[in-house]
N, C-alpha and C positions, 0 to 999 in steps of 0.2 A: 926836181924831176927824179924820178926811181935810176937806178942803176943798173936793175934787170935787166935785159937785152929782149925778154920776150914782151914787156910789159911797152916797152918806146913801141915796140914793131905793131903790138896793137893799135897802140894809140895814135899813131900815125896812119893806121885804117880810119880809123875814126875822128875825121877831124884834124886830123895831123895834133888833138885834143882841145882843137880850138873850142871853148865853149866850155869848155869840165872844169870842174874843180876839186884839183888834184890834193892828196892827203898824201902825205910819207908815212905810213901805220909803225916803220921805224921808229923815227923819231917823235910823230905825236899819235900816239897807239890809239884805238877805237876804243871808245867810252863805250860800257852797258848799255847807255839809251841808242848808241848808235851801233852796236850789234844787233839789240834788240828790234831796229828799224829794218836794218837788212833783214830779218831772219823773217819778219811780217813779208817784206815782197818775197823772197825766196823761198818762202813754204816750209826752210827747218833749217834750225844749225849748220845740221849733214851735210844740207848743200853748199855752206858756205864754207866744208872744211876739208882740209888738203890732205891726203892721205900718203903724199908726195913729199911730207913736209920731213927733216933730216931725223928730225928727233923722234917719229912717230915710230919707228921698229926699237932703234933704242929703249924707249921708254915701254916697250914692252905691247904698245897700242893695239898693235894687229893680233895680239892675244886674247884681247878683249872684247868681250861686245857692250859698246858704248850708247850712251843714254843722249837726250837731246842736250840733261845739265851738264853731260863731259865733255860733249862739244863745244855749248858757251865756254863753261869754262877754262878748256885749253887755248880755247881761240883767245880769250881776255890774258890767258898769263903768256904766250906765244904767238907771237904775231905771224911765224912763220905758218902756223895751224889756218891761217885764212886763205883760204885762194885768192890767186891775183890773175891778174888784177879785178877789182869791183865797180862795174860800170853800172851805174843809176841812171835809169831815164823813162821819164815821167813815170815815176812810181814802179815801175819795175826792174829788179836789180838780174845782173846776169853775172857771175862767179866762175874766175878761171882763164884757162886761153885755150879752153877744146873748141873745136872748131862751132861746134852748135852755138857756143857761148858768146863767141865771136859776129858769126852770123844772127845774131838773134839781137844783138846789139847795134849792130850793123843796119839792120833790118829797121829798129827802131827809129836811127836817125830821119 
């Protein structure tokens, strides 16, 4: 189970996550085929990417205007680049713990 304190509180709306199957993107990080899945339901990298994340002012990010490939690919070498949490249900993925995101998941159950 994640360590985040916002991702339990989700998840705990949702099933208390009874029913999911949960991934630590820590310790076993998202394969290309399985970015590549998400980014089909979510409509673009973009959306699956954290602008929140520690490294992104560091590294200069907010300086730049980024392509859909610098998305994959920060999201594939930094795991913190993903929004979390990513809840899958029946084919549509919802990215993050904004509230829309939440409820739209929510919604799904």
């Amino acid at each position: 189970m994640s360590t985040c304190k916002t991702c339990q509180r989700i998840l705990s709306e949702l099933n208390g996550g009874e029913g999911f199957e949960l991934q630590d993107i820590k310790t076993e990080p998202l394969t290309e085929a399985q970015l590549e899945e998400l980014r089909e339901m979510a409509g673009s990298y973009e959306a699956l990417f954290s602008r929140r994340s520690r490294k992104y002012r560091p590294m200069g990010l907010h300086e730049r205007e980024l392509s859909e490939e610098d998305y994959k690919k920060l999201i594939l070498e930094e795991y913190t680049f993903l929004k979390r949490p990513v809840v899958v249900i029946d084919g549509e993925a919802f990215a993050g713990n904004s509230k829309k995101a939440v409820e739209g998941a929510k919604s799904r159950l």
